[in-house]
C-alpha positions as CSV (number, residue, x, y, z in Angstrom):
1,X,164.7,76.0,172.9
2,X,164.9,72.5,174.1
3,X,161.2,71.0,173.1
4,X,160.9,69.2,176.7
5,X,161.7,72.6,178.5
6,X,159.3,74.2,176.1
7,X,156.5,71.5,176.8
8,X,156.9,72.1,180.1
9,X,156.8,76.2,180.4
10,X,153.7,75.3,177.8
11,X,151.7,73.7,179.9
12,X,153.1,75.6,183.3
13,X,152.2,79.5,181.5
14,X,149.2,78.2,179.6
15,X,147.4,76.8,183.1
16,X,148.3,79.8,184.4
17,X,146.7,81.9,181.6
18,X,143.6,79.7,181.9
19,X,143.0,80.2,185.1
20,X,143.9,83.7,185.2
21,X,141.4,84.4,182.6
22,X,138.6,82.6,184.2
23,X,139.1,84.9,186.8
24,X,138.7,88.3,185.1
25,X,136.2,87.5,182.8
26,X,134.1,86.1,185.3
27,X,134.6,89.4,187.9
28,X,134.2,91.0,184.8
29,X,130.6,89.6,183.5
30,X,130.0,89.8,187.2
31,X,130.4,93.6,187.4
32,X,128.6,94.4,184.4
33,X,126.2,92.4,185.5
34,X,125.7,93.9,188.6
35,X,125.8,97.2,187.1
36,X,123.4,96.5,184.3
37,X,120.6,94.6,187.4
38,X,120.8,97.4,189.5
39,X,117.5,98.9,190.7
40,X,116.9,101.7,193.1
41,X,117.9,101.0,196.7
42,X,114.3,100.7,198.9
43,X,115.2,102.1,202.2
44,X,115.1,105.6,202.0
45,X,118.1,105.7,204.4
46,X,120.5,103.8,201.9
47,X,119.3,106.7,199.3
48,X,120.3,109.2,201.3
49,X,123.7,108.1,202.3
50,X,124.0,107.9,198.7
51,X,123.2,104.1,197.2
52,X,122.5,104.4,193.4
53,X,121.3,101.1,193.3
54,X,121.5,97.3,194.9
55,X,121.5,94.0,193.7
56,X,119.8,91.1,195.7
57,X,121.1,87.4,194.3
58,X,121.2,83.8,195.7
59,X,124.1,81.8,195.5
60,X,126.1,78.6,197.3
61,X,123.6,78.6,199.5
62,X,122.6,82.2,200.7
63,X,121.1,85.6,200.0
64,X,123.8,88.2,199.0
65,X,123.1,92.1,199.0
66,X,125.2,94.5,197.0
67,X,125.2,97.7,196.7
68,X,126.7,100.8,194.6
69,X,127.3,104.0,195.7
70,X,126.7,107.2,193.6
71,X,130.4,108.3,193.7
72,X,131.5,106.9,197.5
73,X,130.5,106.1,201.2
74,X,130.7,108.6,203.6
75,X,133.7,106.4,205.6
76,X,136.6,104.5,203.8
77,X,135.5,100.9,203.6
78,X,137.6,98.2,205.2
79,X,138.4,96.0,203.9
80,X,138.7,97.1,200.2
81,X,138.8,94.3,197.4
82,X,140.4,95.4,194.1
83,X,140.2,93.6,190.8
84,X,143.3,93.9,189.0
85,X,145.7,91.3,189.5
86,X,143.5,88.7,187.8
87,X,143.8,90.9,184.0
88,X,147.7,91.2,184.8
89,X,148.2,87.8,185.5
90,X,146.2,86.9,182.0
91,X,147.9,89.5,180.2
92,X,151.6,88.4,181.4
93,X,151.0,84.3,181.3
94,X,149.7,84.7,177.7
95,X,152.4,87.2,176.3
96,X,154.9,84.8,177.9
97,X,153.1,81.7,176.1
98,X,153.3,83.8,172.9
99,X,157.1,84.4,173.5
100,X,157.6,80.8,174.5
101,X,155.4,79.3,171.4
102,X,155.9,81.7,168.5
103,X,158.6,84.1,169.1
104,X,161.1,81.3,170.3
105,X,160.0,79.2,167.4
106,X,159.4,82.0,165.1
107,X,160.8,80.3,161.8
108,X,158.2,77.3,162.4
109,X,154.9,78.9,164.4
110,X,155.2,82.8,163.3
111,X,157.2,83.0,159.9
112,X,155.2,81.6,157.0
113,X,157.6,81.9,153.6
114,X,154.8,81.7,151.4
115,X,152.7,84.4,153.3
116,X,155.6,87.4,154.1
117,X,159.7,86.7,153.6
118,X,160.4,87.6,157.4
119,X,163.4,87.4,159.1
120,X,162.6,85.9,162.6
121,X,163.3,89.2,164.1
122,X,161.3,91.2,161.6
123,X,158.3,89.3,162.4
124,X,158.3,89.5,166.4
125,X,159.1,93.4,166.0
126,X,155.9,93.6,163.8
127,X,154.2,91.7,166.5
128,X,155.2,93.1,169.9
129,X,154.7,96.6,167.8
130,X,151.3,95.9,166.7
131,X,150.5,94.9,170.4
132,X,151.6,98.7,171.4
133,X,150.0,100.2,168.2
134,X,147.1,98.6,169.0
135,X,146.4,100.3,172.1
136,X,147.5,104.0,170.8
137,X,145.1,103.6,168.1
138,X,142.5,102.5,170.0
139,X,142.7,105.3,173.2
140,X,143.2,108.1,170.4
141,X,139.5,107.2,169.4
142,X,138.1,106.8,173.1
143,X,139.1,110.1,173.4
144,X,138.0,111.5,170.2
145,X,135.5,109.4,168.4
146,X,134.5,107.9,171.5
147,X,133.9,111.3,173.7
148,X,130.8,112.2,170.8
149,X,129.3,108.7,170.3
150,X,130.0,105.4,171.1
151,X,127.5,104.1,168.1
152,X,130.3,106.0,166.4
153,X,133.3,104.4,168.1
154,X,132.4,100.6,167.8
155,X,131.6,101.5,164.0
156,X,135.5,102.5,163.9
157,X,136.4,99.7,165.8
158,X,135.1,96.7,163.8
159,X,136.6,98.4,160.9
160,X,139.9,98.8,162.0
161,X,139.5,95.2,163.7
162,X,139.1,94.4,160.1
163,X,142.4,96.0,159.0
164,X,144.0,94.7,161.7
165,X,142.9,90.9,160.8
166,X,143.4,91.5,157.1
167,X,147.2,93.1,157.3
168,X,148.0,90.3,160.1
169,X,147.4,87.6,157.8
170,X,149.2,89.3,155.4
171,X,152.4,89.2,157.4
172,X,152.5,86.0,159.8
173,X,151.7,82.0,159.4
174,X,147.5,81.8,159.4
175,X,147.0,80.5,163.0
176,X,150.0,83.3,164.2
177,X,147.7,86.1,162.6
178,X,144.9,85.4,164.6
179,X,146.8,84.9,168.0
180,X,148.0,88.5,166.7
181,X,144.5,89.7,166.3
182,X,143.9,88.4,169.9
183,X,147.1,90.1,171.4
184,X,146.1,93.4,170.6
185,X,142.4,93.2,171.7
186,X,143.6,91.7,175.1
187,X,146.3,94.2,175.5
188,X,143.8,96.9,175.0
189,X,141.6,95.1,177.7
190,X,144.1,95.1,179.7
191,X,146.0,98.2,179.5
192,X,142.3,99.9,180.3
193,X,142.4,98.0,183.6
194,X,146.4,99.1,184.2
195,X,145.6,102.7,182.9
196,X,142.4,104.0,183.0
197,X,140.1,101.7,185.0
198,X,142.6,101.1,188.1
199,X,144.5,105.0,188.1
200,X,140.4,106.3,188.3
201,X,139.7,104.0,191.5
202,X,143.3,105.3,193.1
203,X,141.3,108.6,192.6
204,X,138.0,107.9,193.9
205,X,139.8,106.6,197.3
206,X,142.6,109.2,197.6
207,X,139.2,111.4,197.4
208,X,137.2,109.7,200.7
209,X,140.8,109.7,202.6
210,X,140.9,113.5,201.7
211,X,137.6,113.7,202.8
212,X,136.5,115.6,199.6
213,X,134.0,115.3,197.1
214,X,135.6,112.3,194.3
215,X,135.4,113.8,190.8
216,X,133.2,111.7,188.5
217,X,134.5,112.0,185.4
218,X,137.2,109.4,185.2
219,X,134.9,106.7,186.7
220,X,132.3,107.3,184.0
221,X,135.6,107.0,181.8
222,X,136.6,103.6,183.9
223,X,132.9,102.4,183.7
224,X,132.8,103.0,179.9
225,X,136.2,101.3,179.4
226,X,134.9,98.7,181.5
227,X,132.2,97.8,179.2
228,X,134.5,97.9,176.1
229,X,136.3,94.8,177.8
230,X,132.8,92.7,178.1
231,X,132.3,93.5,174.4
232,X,136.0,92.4,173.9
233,X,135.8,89.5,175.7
234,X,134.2,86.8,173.4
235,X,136.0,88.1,170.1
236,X,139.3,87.4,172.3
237,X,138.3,83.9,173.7
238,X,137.7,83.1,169.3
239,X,141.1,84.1,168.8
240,X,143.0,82.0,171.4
241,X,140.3,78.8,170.6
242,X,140.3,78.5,167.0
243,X,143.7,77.8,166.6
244,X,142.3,74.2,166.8
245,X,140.0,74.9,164.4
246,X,142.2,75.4,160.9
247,X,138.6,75.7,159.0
248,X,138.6,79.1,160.3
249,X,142.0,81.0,160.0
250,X,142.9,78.5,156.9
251,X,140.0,79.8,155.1
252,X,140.7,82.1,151.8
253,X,139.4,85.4,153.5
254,X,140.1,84.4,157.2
255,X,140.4,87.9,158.1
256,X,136.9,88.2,157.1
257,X,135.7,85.2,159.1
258,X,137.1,86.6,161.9
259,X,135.9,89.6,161.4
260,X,132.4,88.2,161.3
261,X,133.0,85.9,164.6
262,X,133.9,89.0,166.6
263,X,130.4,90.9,165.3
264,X,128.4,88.0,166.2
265,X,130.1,87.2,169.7
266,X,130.0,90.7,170.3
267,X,126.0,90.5,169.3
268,X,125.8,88.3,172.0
269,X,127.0,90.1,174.7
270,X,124.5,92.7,173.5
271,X,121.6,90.3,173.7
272,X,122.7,88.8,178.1
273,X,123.4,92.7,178.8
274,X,119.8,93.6,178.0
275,X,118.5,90.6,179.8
276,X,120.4,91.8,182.7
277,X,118.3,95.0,182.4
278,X,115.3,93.1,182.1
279,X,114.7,93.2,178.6
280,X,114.4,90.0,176.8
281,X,115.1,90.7,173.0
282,X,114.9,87.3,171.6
283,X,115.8,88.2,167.8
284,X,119.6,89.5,168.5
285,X,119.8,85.2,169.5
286,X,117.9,84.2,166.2
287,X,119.8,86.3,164.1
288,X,123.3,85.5,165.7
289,X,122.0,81.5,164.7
290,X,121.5,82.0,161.4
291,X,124.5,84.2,160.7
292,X,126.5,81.2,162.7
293,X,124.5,78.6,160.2
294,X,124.9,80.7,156.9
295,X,129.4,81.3,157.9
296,X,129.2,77.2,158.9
297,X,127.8,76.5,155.6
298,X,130.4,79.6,153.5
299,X,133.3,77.7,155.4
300,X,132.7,74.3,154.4
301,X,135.7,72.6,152.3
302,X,135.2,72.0,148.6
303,X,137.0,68.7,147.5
304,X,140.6,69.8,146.3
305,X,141.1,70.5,143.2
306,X,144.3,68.5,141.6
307,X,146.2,69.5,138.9
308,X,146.8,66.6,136.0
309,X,145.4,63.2,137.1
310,X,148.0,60.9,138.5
311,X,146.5,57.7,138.2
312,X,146.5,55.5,140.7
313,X,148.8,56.8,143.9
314,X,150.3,53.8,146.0
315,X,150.6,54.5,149.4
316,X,154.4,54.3,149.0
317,X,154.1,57.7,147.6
318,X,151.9,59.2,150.7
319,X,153.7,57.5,153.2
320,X,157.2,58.9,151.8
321,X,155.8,62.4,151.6
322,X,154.4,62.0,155.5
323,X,157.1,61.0,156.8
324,X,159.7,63.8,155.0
325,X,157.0,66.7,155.7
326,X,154.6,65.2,158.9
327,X,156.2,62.7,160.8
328,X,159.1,65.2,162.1
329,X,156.3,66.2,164.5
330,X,153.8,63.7,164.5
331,X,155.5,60.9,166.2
332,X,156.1,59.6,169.6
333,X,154.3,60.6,172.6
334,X,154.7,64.5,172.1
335,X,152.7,64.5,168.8
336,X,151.0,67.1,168.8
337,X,147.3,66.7,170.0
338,X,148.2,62.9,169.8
339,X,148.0,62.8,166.1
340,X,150.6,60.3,165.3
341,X,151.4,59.3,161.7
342,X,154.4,56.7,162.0
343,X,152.3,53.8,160.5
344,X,149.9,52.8,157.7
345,X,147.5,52.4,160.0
346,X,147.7,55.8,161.9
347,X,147.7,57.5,158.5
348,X,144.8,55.7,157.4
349,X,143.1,56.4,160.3
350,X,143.7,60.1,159.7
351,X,142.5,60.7,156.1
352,X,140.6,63.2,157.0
353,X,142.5,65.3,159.1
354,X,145.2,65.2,156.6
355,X,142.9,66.0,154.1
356,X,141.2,69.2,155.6
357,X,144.9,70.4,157.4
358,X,147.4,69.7,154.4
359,X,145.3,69.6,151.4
360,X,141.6,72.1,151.9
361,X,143.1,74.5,154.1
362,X,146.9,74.3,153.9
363,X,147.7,75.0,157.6
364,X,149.5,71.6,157.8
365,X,152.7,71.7,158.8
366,X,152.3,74.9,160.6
367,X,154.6,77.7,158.4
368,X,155.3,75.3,155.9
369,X,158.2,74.5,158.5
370,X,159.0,71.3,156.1
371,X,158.3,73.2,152.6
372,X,155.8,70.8,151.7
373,X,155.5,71.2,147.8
374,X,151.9,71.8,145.7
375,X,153.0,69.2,143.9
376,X,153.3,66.8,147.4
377,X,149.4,68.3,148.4
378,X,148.1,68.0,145.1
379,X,149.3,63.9,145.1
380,X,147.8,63.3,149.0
381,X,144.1,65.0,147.7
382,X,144.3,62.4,144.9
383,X,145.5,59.5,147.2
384,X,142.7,60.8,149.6
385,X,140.1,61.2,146.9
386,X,140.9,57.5,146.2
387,X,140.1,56.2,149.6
């Protein structure tokens, strides 16, 4: 693809996808929120007509009163608002971003030689097919596992979160795998709006139009689906933010660190869902800091280790090796994230980036696109450990 067209469609789809997103997962919170702060309605009136609870909050300048019915109102509501198009819209702008960025430019962003020898098209098959996988396996347990215990069902879940992360980074390029890991949990979220949490509202109002009594099992199973995307939520947003962070899905067990992010974000969302109910448990917080504090301090880059001592490395040598291996990319006015190493001075400048990207944890350049040797890392840690 030409790199200007893909710039553009880059920032164009991943606007869209930012936006988007904000959207859902703030309805989303909302709703839960809601839920979770509902209390029992005080007119006796409201009760009868069959409010299970309302919600009184203050915002932009006003009182707001909602309230949720038992199964439905009496008369159809108009107008009726849906919230549906906001998890489509983040669903389709972020699988198009991942087609534009990764599968266009597999060989470079996806493919990783020294992780799995992929042909181009192996790779996006594994990837698209993990997204569909992804979402069999996990409605199979919702309506096994999930039907006798949810305790039960997130237990499975981190696990095979944990396969998932572990056999992802043992097929794609490190930041690719965790993108991957991210796919799948969004396309879970939001094939539960598209196929469970949407087909069980259709139902509800097809009921009132009938004018018969809704059935309330598939808005329990919307409801409970519903909550599985707030859990999802935060593990997600990790997944799509860390590629700027190559600490985390260059480490040596990144699957494992990812692993842990997703528990602890997850924790979280435990810890602001009891507050919604009222209940302040203060050491979910305190624990979530100190296992943030004790991964901070597990992550944190050892000097590299070189093989035989070089001696003294002139800067010839780095700047001939950056400009065969780094420089392709990291010139001009596109360089990526502006990092631009055309000079002695912008390389200079950058010891330490290149030092924790190219040398601790490798991810520099992304795929090993320009088959930077060992040898070639081994002389910038001792050019670096010089400085």
């Amino acid at each position: 693809m030409d790199p200007y067209l893909r710039d553009v469609l880059d920032v164009c789809l991943r606007m869209l996808h930012v936006v988007a997103g904000i959207a859902w997962i703030g309805a989303s919170f909302y709703f839960v929120r809601l839920d979770l702060a509902l209390r029992a309605p005080k007119d006796p009136n409201d009760a009868a007509a069959g409010v299970a609870g309302e919600f009184w909050g203050v915002h932009g300048g006003g009182l707001y009163h909602s309230q949720k019915y038992r199964l439905a109102p009496a008369e159809m509501p108009e107008p009726l608002h849906w919230f549906k198009w906001e998890a489509y819209t983040t669903w389709l702008s972020g699988f198009a971003l991942m087609v534009v960025l990764y599968y266009f430019d597999a060989d470079v962003r996806l493919v990783d030689p020294s992780i799995a020898k992929l042909e181009n098209w192996e790779a996006i098959v594994l990837s698209v097919g993990g997204l569909a996988l992804g979402w069999l396996v996990y409605d199979g347990l919702c309506r096994t596992v999930g039907t006798r215990s949810q305790a039960a069902l997130a237990v499975v879940g981190v696990f095979l979160i944990a396969v998932t992360a572990w056999a992802a980074g043992e097929l794609f390029a490190a930041r690719a795998a965790y993108l991957e890991v991210g796919a799948i949990l969004g396309t879970i979220m939001v094939a539960n709006v598209l196929l469970v949490i949407i087909p069980a509202h259709r139902k509800l109002v097809r009921a009132m139009e009938e004018k018969r009594e809704p059935d309330p099992a598939p808005l329990l199973r919307a409801k409970e689906r519903s909550v599985h995307n707030n859990y999802l939520t935060l593990p997600v947003l990790f997944t799509m933010l860390a590629g700027h962070f190559a600490f985390t899905f260059g480490a040596d067990e990144a699957w494992l660190v990812l692993v842990l992010v997703a528990v602890l974000t997850a924790f979280i969302r435990v810890f602001f869902n009891l507050w919604h109910t009222g209940r302040r448990v203060w050491w979910i917080p305190a624990v979530t800091v100190v296992g943030v504090v004790a991964l901070a301090f597990w992550l944190e880059p050892n000097e590299p280790a070189t093989g035989s001592d070089p001696g003294p490395v002139p800067f010839g040598q780095i700047q001939s090796v950056i400009e065969q291996r780094c420089a392709t990319c990291h010139s001009g006015a596109s360089a990526p994230l502006g990092v631009r190493l055309e000079t002695e001075a912008d390389i200079r400048a950058r010891v330490d980036d290149i030092g924790r990207q190219a040398v601790q944890t490798r991810a520099m350049p992304p795929g090993n696109a320009t088959s930077m040797t060992d040898e070639e890392r081994d002389l910038l840690a001792a050019w670096i450990a010089q400085q």
